[in-house]
NUPA-581260 format. One record per residue (C-alpha): residue in three letters; y, x, z. Coordinates in Angstrom, 1 decimal, always signed. Layout:
residues N
 kolgu     py     px     pz
   Ala      Y      X      Z
...
***
This chain:
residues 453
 kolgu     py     px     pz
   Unk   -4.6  +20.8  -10.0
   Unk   -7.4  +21.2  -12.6
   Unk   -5.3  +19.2  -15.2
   Unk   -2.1  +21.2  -14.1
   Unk   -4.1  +24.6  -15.1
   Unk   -5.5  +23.4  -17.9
   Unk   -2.9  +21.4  -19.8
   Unk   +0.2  +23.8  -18.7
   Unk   +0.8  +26.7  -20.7
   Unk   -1.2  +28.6  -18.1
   Unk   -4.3  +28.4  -19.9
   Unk   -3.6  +29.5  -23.0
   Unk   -0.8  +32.1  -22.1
   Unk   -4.1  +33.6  -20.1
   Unk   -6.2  +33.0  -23.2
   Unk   -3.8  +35.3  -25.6
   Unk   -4.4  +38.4  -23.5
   Unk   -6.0  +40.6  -25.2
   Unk  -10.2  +41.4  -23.9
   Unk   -9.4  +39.0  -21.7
   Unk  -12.8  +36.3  -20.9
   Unk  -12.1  +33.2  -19.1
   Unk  -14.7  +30.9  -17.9
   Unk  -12.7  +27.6  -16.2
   Unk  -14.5  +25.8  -13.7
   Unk  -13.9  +22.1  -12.5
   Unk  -14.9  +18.8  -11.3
   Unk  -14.4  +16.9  -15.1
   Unk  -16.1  +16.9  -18.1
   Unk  -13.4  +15.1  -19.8
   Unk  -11.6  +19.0  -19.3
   Unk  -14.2  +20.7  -20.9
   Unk  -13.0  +19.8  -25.0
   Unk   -9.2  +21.0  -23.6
   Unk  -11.0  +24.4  -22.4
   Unk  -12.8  +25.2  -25.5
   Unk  -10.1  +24.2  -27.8
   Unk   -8.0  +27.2  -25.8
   Unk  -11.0  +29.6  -26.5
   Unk  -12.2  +29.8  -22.8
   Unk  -15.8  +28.2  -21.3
   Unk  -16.4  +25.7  -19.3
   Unk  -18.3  +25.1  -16.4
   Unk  -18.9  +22.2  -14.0
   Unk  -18.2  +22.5  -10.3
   Unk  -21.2  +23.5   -8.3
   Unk  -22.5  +20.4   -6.0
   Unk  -25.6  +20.6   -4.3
   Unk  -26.7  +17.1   -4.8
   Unk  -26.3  +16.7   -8.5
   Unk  -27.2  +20.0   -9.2
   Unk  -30.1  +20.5  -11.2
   Unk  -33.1  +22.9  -10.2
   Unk  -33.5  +26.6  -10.8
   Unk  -37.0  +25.8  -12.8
   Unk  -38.9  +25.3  -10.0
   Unk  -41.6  +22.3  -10.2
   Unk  -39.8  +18.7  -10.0
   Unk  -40.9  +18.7   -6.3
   Unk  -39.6  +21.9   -5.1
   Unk  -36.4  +21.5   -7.1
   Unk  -36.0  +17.8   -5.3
   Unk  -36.6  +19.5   -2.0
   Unk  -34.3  +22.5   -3.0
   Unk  -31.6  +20.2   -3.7
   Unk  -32.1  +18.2   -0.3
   Unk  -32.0  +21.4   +1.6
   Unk  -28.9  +22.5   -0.2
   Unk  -27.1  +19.2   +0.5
   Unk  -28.2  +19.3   +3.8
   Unk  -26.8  +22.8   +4.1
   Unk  -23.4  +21.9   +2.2
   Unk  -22.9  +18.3   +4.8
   Unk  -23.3  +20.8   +7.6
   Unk  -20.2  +23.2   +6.4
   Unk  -18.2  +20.1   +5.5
   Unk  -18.4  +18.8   +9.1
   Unk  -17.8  +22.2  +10.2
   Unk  -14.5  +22.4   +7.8
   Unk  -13.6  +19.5   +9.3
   Unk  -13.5  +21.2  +12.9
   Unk  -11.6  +23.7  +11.8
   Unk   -9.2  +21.5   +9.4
   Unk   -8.7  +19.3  +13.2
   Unk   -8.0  +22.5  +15.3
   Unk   -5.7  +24.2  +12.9
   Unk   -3.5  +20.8  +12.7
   Unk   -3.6  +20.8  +16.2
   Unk   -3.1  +24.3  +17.6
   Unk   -0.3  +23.7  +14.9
   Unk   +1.2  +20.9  +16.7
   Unk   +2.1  +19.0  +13.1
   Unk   +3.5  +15.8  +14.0
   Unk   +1.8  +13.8  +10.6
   Unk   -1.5  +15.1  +11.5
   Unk   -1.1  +13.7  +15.5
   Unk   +0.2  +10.4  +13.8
   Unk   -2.5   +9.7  +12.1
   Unk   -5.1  +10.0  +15.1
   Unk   -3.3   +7.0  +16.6
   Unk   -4.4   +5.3  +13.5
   Unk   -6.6   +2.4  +13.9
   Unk  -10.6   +3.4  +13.7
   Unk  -10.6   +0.7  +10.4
   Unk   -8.1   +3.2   +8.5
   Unk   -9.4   +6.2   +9.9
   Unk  -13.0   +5.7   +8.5
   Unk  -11.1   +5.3   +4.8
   Unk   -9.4   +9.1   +5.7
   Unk  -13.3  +10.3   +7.1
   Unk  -15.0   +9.0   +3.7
   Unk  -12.7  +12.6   +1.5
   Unk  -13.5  +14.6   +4.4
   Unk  -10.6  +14.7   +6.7
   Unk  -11.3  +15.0  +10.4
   Unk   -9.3  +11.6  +12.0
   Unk  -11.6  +11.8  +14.9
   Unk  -11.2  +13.4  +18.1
   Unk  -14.5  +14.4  +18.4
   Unk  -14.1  +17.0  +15.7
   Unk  -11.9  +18.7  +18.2
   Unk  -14.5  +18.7  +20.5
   Unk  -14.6  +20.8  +23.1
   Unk  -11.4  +22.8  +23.7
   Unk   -9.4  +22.1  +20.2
   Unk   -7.0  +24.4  +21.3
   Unk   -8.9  +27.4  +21.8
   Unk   -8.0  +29.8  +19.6
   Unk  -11.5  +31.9  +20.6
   Unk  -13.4  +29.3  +19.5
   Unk  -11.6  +28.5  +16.5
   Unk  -11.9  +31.9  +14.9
   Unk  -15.6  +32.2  +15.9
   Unk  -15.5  +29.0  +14.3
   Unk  -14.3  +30.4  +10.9
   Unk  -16.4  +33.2  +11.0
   Unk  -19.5  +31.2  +10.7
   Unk  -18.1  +28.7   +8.3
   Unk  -17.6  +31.6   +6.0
   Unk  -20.7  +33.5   +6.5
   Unk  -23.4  +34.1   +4.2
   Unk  -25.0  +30.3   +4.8
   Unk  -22.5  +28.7   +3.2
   Unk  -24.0  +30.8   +0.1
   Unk  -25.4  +28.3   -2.8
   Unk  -27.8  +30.0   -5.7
   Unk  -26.3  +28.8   -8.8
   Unk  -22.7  +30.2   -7.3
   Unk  -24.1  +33.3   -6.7
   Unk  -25.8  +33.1  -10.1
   Unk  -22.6  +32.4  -12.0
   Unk  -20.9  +35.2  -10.3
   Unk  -23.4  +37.6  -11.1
   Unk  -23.8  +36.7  -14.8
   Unk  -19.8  +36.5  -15.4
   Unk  -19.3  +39.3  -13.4
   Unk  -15.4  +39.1  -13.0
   Unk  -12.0  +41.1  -12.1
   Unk  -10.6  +38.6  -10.7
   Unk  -11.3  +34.7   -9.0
   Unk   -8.3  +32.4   -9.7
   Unk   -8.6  +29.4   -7.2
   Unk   -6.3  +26.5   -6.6
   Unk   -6.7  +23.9   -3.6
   Unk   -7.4  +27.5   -1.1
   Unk   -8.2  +25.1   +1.4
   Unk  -10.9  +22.7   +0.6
   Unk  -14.7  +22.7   +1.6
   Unk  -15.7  +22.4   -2.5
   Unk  -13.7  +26.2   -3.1
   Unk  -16.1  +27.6   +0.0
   Unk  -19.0  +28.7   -2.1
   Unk  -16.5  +30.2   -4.7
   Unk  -14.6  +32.2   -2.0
   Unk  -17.6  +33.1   +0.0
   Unk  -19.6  +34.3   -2.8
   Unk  -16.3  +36.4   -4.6
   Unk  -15.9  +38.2   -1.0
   Unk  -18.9  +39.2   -0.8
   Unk  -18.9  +40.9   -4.2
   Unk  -16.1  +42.0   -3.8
   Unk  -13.9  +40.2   -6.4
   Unk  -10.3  +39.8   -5.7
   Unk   -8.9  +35.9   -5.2
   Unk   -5.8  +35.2   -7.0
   Unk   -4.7  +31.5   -5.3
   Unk   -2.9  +29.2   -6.2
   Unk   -1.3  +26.1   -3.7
   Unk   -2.7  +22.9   -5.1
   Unk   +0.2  +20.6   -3.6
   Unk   +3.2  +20.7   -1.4
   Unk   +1.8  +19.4   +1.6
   Unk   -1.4  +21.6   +1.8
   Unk   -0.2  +24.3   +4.1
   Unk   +0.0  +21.4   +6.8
   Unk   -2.8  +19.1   +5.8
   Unk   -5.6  +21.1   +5.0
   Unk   -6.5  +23.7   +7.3
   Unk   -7.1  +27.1   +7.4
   Unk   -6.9  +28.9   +4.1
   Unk   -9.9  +30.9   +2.7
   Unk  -10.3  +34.7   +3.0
   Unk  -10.3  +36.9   +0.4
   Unk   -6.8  +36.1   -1.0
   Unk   -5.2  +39.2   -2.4
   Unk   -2.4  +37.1   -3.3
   Unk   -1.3  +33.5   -3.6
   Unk   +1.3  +31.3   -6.0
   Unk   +3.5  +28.3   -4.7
   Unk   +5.9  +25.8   -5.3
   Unk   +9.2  +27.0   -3.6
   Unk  +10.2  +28.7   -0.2
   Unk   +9.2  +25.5   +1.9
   Unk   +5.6  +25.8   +1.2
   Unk   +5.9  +30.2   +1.1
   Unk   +7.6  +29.8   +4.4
   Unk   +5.0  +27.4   +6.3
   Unk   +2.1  +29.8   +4.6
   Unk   +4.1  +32.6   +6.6
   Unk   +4.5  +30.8   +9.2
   Unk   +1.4  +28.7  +10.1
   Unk   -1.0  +30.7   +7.9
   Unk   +0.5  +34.1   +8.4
   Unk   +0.3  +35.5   +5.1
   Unk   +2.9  +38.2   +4.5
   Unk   +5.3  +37.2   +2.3
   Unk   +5.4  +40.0   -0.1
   Unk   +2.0  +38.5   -1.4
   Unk   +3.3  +35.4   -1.7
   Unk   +5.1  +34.2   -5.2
   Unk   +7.0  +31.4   -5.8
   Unk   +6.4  +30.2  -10.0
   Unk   +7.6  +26.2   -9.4
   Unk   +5.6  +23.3  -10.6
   Unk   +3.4  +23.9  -13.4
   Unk   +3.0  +20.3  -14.3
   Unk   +6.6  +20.3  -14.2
   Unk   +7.0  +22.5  -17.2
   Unk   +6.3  +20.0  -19.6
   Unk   +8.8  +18.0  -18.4
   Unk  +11.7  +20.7  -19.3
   Unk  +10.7  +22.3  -22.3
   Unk  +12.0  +19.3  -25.1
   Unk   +8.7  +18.3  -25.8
   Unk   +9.0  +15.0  -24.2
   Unk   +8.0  +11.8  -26.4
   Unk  +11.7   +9.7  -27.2
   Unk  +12.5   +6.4  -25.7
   Unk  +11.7   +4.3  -28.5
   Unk   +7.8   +6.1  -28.8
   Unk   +7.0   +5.5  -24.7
   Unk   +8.1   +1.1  -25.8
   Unk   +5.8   +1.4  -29.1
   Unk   +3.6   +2.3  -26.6
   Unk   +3.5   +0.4  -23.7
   Unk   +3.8   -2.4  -26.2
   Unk   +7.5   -3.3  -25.2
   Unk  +10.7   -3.5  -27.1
   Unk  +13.0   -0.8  -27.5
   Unk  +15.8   -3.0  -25.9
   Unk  +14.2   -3.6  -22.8
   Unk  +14.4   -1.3  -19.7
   Unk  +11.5   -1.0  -17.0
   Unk  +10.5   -0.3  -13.4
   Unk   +7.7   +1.9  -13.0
   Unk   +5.5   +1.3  -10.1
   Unk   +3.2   +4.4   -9.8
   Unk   +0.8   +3.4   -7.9
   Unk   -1.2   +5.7   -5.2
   Unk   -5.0   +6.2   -4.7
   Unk   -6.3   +3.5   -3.0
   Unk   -6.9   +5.2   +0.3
   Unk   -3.0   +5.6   +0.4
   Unk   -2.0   +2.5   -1.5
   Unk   -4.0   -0.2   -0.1
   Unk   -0.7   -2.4   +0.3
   Unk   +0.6   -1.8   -3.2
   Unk   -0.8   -4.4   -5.2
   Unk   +0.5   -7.3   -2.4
   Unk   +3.5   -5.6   -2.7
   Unk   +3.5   -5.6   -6.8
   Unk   +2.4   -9.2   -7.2
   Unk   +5.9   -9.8   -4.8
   Unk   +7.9   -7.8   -6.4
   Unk   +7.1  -10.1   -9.9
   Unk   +7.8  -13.1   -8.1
   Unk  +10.9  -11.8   -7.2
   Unk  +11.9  -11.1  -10.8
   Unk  +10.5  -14.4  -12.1
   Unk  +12.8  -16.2  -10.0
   Unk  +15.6  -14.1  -11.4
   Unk  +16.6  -11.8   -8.7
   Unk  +16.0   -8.8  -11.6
   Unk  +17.7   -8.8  -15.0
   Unk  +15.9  -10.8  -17.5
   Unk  +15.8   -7.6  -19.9
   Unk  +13.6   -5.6  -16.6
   Unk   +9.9   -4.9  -17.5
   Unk   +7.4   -3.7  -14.7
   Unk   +5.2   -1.2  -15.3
   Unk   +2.1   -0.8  -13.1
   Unk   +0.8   +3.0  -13.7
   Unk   -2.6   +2.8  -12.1
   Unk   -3.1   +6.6  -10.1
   Unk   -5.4   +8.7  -12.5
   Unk   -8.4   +8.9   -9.4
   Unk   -8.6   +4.8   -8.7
   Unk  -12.4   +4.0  -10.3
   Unk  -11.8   +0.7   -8.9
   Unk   -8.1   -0.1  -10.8
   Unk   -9.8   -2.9  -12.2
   Unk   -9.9   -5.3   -9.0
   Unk   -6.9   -3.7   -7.9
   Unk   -4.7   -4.6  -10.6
   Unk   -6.3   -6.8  -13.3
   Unk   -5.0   -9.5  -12.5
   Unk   -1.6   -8.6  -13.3
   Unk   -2.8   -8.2  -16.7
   Unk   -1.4  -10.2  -19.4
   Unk   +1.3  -11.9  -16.9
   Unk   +4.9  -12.2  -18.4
   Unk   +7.2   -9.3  -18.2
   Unk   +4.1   -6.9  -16.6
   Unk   +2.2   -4.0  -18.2
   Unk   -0.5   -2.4  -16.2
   Unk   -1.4   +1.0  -17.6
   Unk   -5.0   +1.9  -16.8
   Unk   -6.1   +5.4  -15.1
   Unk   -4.8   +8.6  -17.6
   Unk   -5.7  +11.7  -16.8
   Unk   -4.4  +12.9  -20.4
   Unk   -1.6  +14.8  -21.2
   Unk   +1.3  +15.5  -18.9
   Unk   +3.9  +14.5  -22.1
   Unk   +2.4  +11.1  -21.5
   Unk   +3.0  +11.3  -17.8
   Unk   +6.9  +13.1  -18.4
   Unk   +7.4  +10.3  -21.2
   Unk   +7.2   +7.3  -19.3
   Unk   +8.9   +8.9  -16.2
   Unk  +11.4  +10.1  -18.2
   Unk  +12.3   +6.8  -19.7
   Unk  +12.1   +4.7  -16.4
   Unk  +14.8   +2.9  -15.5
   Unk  +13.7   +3.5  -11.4
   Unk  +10.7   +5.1  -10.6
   Unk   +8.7   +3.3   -7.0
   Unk   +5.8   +4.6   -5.7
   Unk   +4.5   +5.6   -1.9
   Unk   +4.6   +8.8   -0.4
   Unk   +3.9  +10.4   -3.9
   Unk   +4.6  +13.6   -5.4
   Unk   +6.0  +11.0   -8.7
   Unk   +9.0  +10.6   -6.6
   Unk   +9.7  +14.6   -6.9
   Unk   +8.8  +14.1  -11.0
   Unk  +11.4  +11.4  -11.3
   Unk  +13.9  +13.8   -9.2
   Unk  +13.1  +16.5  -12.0
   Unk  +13.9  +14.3  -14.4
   Unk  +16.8  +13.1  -13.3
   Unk  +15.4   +9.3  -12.7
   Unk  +16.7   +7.3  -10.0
   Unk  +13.9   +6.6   -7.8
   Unk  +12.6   +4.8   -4.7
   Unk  +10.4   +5.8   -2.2
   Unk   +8.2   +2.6   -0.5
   Unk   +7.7   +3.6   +3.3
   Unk   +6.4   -0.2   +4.2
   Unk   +7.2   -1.5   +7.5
   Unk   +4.1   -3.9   +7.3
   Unk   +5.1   -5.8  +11.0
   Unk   +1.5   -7.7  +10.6
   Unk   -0.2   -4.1  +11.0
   Unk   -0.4   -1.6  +13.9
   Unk   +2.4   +0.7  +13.7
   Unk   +0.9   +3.8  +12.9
   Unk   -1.3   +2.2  +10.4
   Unk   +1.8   +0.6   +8.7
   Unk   +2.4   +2.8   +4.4
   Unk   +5.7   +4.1   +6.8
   Unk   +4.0   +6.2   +8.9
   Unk   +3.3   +8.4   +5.9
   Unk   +6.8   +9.9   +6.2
   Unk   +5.6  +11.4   +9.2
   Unk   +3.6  +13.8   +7.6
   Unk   +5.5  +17.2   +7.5
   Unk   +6.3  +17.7   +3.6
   Unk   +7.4  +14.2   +3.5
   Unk   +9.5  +13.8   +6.6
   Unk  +12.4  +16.5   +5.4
   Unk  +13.1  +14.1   +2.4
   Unk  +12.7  +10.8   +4.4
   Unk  +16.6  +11.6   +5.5
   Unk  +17.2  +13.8   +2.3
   Unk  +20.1  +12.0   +0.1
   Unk  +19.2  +11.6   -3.8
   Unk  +16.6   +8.6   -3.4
   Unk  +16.8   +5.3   -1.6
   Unk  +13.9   +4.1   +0.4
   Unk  +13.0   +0.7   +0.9
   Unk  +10.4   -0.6   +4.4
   Unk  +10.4   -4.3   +2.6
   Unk  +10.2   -6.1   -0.2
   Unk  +14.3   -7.2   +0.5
   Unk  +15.6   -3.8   +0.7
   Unk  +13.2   -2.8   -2.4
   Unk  +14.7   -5.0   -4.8
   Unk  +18.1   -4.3   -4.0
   Unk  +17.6   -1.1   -4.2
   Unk  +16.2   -1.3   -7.5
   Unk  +19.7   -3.6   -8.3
   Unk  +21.9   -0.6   -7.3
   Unk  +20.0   +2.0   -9.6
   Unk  +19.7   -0.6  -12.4
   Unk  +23.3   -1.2  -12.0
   Unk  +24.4   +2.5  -12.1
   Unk  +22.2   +4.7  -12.6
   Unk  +24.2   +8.2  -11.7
   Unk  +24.1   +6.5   -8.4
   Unk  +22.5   +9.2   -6.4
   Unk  +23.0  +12.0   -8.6
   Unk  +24.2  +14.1   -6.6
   Unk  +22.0  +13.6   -4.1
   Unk  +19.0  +14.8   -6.7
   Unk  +20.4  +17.6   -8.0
   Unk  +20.6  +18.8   -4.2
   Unk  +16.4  +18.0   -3.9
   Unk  +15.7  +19.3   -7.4
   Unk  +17.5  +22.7   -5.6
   Unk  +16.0  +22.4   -2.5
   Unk  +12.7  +21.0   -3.8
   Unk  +11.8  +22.5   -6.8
   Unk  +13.1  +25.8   -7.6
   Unk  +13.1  +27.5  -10.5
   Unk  +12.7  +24.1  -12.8
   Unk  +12.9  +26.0  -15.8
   Unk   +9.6  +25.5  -17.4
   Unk   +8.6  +29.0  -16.7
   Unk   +6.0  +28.5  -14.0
   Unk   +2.6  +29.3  -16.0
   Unk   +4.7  +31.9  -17.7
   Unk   +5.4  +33.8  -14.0
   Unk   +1.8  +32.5  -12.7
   Unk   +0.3  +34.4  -15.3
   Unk   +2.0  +37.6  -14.5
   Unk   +1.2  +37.7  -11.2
   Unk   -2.1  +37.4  -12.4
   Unk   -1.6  +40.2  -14.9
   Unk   -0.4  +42.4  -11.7
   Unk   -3.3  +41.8   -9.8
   Unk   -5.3  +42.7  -12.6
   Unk   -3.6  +45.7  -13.4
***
């Protein structure tokens, strides 16, 4: 979502109003040389246990820092509770699949702070009494942090613009801009938020989304009126409709293939969701070395930007014929529009790429693995349970493929005829992303202007 801000026009749009100050905060330092180049600061995202101390002596500012982390693992657990009863006073079906997950892929789930154990619900998880007394004391004053509070102080600002409303990291932000006073602008990280992650944070004067399916489950499940809701579309998705994209024969120079050749992207998922992708990779190239894809096919591995470990994951498909593996690239999103753009068939797992292809008119294929050696609801398929990803699971304008048979034909078809399908996208482009138009940073930043106003 940071990289959406930043490398959108939202940034700099923000940046030409005039006595306007910004001051960006995030998670990477690789983001700070993008802020400054658009005349705004940067400053790292507050965390307890790598923050430094406030000049006290090395062994108070160790102790300090302790206390603080403590603190900060006590509001995450608490999150967590709220995050479990939320989902389940909710009743959403993805979140109650994935409890029946096996305790070996639950821990993987626990490890980024989502509550896939029953005893976060623990007593009474449908209670709404003690769910909101719940929330009051996860955003009370303790989940105050100094340096927040300092950064508030010095910057002193009009307004608080924060994306993913519904994470534990955001609570210091939110808690200390509420209590002086500063409006929250939000803005809904991804499309399958309003159902994953809990209860959104107070203090939201008014919040920004992708189209009516996400404004409609904020009314609905969050209720938030919907005349402070806005719908702007995809930032990231601007890029990809605004001419800018690199041509076909630049994206080949690039990946180091020729400009005759066509390819298969494989967009791989983080490795908490694609733990089955690489077996499923290293198949898929055995099935083209033995013929059953045109000779001219190239496969292109694009490692997710967030896998640290996409060295044993994928190295060894490194230098194999016919296979490019494009390390982790959080650069910019012409890079990412490029070689989506250019795809013959885009496959990945549950992703939000498969919505990217479907804006750029690229026939793709979503993987929902039927893996018959795992439990059923620990199989990659059970991931079209979830509630943003079930509606398009019988959606027409992408294929779907539970094994490795039905993926490679599937891939056959597309490569055969390509406006197979077409149809069918326009129909998700419609339903799915609104408004493509490359005008979402442009709209974002007059709500913004409206608030401030």
């Amino acid at each position: 979502m940071a990289r959406n801000f930043i490398q959108s026009d939202a940034l700099a749009l923000l940046s030409m109003r005039p006595g306007t100050s910004i001051t960006v905060v995030s998670p990477n330092p690789d983001d700070r040389a993008v802020v400054l180049e658009a005349g705004a600061t940067w400053v790292p995202y507050f965390h307890p246990r790598r923050w430094p101390g406030d000049g006290d002596p090395l062994w108070a500012g160790g102790v300090l820092r302790w206390f603080r982390y403590l603190r900060y693992l006590a509001g995450l657990a608490l999150h967590m509770s709220l995050t479990y009863r939320f989902n389940t006073r909710c009743g959403f079906r993805g979140f109650a699949a994935r409890l029946r997950q096996s305790w070996q892929q639950r821990k993987t789930y626990l490890r980024e702070g989502l509550p896939m154990s029953r005893l976060f619900g623990f007593p009474w998880p449908r209670s709404r009494c003690l769910y909101e007394l719940m929330y009051r004391l996860y955003y009370a004053k303790w989940q105050c942090f100094g340096p927040v509070d300092s950064l508030l102080d010095e910057l002193r600002p009009d307004l608080v613009i924060m994306s993913m409303v519904q994470t534990h990291m955001v609570t210091p932000y939110a808690v200390a801009a509420v209590r002086k006073g500063v409006p929250i602008f939000g803005i809904n990280g991804s499309w399958d938020q309003p159902t994953t992650k809990g209860p959104l944070c107070p203090g939201l004067r008014r919040i920004a989304v992708q189209n009516e399916i996400v404004r409609d489950e904020l009314v609905l499940h969050h209720g938030i009126a919907p005349e402070h809701i806005t719908i702007i579309g995809w930032l990231q998705m601007d890029t990809f409709v605004r001419g800018i994209i690199p041509d076909r024969d630049a994206v080949c120079r690039r990946l180091g293939m020729s400009p005759g050749q066509r390819y298969v992207l494989f967009a791989a998922n983080a490795p908490r969701l694609g733990l089955h992708e690489p077996e499923v990779f290293r198949d898929l190239i055995a099935r083209r070395h033995a013929g059953a894809l045109p000779a001219d096919v190239v496969l292109v591995c694009r490692c997710h930007p967030q896998d640290r470990d996409w060295q044993r994951r994928w190295g060894w498909a490194l230098g194999v014929e016919g296979v490019i593996v494009e390390p982790p690239d959080l650069g910019p999103l012409e890079h990412l529009a490029s070689v989506v753009r250019h795809a013959s068939v885009v496959l990945a797992s549950a992703g939000s790429i498969n919505l990217d292809a479907v804006a750029l008119d690229t026939p793709t294929i979503g993987m929902a693995w039927e893996d018959e050696r795992l439990p059923y609801w620990d199989r990659p398929a059970r991931a079209y349970e979830l509630e943003h990803l079930a509606e398009l699971r019988t959606s027409r304008g992408m294929m779907f493929a539970r094994n490795l048979d039905e993926l490679v034909s599937c891939c056959s078809s597309y490569l055969t005829d390509s406006s197979v399908d077409a149809y069918g996208r326009e129909e998700l482009r419609q339903r799915y992303l609104s408004r493509l138009d490359g005008k979402a940073a442009a709209r974002l930043v007059a709500e913004v202007e409206a608030v401030l106003s």
